[in-house]
C-alpha positions as CSV (number, residue, x, y, z in Angstrom):
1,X,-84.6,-7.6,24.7
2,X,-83.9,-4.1,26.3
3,X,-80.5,-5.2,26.9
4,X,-79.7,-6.2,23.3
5,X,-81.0,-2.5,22.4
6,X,-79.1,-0.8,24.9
7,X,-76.5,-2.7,23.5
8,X,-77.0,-1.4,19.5
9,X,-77.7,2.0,21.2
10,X,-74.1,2.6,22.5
11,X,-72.5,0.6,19.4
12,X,-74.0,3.3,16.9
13,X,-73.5,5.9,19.4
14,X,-69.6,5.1,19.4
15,X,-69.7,4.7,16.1
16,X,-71.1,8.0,15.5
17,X,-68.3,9.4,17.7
18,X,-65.6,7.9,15.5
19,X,-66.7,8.8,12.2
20,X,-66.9,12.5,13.5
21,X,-63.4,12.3,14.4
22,X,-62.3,11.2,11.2
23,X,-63.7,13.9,9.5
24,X,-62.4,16.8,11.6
25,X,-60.5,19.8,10.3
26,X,-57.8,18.4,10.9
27,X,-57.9,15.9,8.6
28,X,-59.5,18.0,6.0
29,X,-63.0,17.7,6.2
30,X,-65.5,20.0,7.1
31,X,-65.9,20.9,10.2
32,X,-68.4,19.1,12.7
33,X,-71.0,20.1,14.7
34,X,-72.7,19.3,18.0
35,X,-71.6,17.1,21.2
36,X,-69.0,14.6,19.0
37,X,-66.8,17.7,17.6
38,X,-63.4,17.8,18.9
39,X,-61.7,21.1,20.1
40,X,-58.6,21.3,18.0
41,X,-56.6,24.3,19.0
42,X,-53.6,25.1,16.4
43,X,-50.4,24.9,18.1
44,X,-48.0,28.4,18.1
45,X,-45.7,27.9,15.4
46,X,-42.0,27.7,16.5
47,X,-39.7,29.8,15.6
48,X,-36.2,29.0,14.5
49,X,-33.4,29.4,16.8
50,X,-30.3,31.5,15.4
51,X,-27.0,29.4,16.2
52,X,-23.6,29.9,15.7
53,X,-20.8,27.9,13.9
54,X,-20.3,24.8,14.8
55,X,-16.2,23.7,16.1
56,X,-14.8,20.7,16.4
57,X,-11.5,19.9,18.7
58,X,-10.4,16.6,19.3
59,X,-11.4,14.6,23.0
60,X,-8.7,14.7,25.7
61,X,-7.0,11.3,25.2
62,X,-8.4,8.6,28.2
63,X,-5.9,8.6,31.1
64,X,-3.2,6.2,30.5
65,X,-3.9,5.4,26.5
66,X,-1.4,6.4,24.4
67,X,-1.6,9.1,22.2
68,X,-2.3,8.0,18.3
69,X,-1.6,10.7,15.7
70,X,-4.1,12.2,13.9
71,X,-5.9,10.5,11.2
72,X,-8.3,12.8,9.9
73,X,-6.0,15.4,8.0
74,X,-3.1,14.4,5.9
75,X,0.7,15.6,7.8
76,X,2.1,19.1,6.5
77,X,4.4,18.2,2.9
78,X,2.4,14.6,1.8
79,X,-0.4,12.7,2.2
80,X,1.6,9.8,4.0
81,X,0.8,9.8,7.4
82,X,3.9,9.8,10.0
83,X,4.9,5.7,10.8
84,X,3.1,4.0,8.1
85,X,3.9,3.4,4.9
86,X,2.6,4.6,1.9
87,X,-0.3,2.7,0.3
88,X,0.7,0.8,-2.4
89,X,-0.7,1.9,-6.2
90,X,-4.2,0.4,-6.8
91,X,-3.8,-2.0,-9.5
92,X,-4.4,-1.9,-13.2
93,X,-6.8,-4.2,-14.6
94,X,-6.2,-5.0,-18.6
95,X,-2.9,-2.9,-18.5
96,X,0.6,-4.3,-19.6
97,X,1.8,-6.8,-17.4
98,X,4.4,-5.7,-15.0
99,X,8.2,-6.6,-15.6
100,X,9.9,-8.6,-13.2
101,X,11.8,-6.6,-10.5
102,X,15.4,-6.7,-10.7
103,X,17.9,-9.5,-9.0
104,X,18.9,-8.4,-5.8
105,X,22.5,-7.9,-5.9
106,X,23.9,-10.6,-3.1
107,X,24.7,-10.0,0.4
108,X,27.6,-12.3,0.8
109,X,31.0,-13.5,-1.0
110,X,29.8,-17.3,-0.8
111,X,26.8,-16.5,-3.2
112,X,29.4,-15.5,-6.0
113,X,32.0,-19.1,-5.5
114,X,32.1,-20.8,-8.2
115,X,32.5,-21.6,-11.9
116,X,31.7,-18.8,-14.7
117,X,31.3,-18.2,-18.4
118,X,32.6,-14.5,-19.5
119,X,31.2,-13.2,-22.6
120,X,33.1,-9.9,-24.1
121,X,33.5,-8.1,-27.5
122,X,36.1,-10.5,-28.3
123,X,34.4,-14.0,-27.3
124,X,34.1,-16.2,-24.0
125,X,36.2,-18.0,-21.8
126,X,35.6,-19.4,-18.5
127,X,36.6,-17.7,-14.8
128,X,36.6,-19.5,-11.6
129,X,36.3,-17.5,-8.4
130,X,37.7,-19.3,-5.0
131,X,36.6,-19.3,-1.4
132,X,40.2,-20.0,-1.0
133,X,41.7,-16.7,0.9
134,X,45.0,-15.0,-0.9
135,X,46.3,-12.4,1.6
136,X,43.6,-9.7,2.0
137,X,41.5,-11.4,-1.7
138,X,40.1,-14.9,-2.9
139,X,42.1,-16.8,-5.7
140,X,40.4,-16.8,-9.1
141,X,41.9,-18.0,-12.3
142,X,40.6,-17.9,-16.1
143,X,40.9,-20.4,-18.9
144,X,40.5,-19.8,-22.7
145,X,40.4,-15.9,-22.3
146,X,41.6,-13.9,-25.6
147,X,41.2,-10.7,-23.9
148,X,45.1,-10.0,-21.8
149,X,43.7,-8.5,-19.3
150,X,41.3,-11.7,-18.0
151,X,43.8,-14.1,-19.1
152,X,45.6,-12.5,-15.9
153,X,43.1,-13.3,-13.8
154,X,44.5,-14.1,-10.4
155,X,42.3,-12.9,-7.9
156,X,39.0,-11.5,-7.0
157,X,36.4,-9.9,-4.1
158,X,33.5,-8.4,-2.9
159,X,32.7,-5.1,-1.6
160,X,29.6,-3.1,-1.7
161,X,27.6,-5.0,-3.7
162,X,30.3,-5.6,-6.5
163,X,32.5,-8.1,-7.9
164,X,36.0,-7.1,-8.3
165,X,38.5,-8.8,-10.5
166,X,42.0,-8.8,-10.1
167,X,44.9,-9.5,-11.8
168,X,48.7,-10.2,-11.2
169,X,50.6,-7.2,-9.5
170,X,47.7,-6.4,-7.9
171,X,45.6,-3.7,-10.5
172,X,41.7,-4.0,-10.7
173,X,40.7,-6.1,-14.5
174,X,36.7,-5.7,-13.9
175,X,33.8,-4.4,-11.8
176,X,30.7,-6.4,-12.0
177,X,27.2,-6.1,-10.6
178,X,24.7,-8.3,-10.2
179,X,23.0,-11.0,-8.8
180,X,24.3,-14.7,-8.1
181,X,23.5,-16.0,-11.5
182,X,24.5,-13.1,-13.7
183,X,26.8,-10.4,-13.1
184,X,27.9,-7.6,-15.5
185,X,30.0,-4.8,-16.0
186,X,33.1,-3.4,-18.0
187,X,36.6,-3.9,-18.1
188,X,39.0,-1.3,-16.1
189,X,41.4,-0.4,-18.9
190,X,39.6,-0.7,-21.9
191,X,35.7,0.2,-21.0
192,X,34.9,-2.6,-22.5
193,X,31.5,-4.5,-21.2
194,X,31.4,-7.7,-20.2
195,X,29.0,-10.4,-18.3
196,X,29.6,-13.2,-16.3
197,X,26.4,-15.9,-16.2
198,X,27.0,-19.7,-14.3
């Protein structure tokens, strides 16, 4: 029996410890008195530190990595930065739908062999172009061409991404750009325009 006592004395003794510490000054309630106060000493208050302005240099690169340019700021004259390319637009969303890019013009004399229509001012008629080799040009010949000039169709080539035709005694008839499929252009003497499709 004196144990169990003993036992309540020291629970509601503890428990009178805590509940004083819960309502300490600290916490905002009135100070209390007696053997379960807490000392509570006020700390100094601090006082800020004046510092000066902050820098910032790049690290020394790591010995033996290369040395990547810098990403942060854009390169003196653009906002590219040196070796890459620039960044494509951002797309539009609900805008007008893009056009198709433009044929490449060829890169070889094989991709323009072949059978073509003409169309000019003065109607169509129909110009072959040879792989066959005539002196320093390929043969061509025309058929069913009002126009003089590409009735005398004899030869042709390509330079520079354009189709030259030729005709006898050697004087230019047309220049023609384009891609394998469809090729315009104009007529040497005349001005004339004119366009070649397969």
């Amino acid at each position: 029996m004196m144990m169990k006592s003993r036992y309540a004395l020291t629970a509601a003794l503890c428990s009178a410890l805590a509940l004083g510490a819960c309502s300490s000054t600290r916490l905002g309630g009135p100070p209390t008195r007696g053997a379960a106060a807490a000392t509570i000493t006020e700390a100094p208050p601090v006082e800020a530190v004046p510092s000066a302005p902050i820098e910032a240099s790049p690290l020394p690169p790591i010995a033996g990595a290369p040395i990547a340019p810098d990403m942060t700021a854009p390169p003196a004259g653009g906002t590219e930065i040196a070796g890459l390319p620039p960044a494509p637009p951002p797309p539009t969303i609900g805008g007008p739908a893009a056009s198709p890019a433009p044929a490449a013009a060829p890169t070889s004399r094989t991709a323009m062999v072949g059978n073509w229509s003409v169309q000019t001012s003065g109607g169509s008629c129909r110009v072959q172009l040879s792989s066959t080799p005539a002196l320093d040009l390929y043969r061509a010949s025309a058929s069913g061409c009002s126009n003089q000039d590409l009735s005398k169709v004899n030869a042709w080539d390509y330079r520079d991404g354009e189709v030259y035709l030729y005709q006898t005694g050697g004087s230019v008839t047309a220049r023609l750009r384009g891609s394998s499929s469809s090729l315009s252009g104009v007529l040497a003497k005349s001005g004339a325009p004119l366009s070649l499709t397969r």
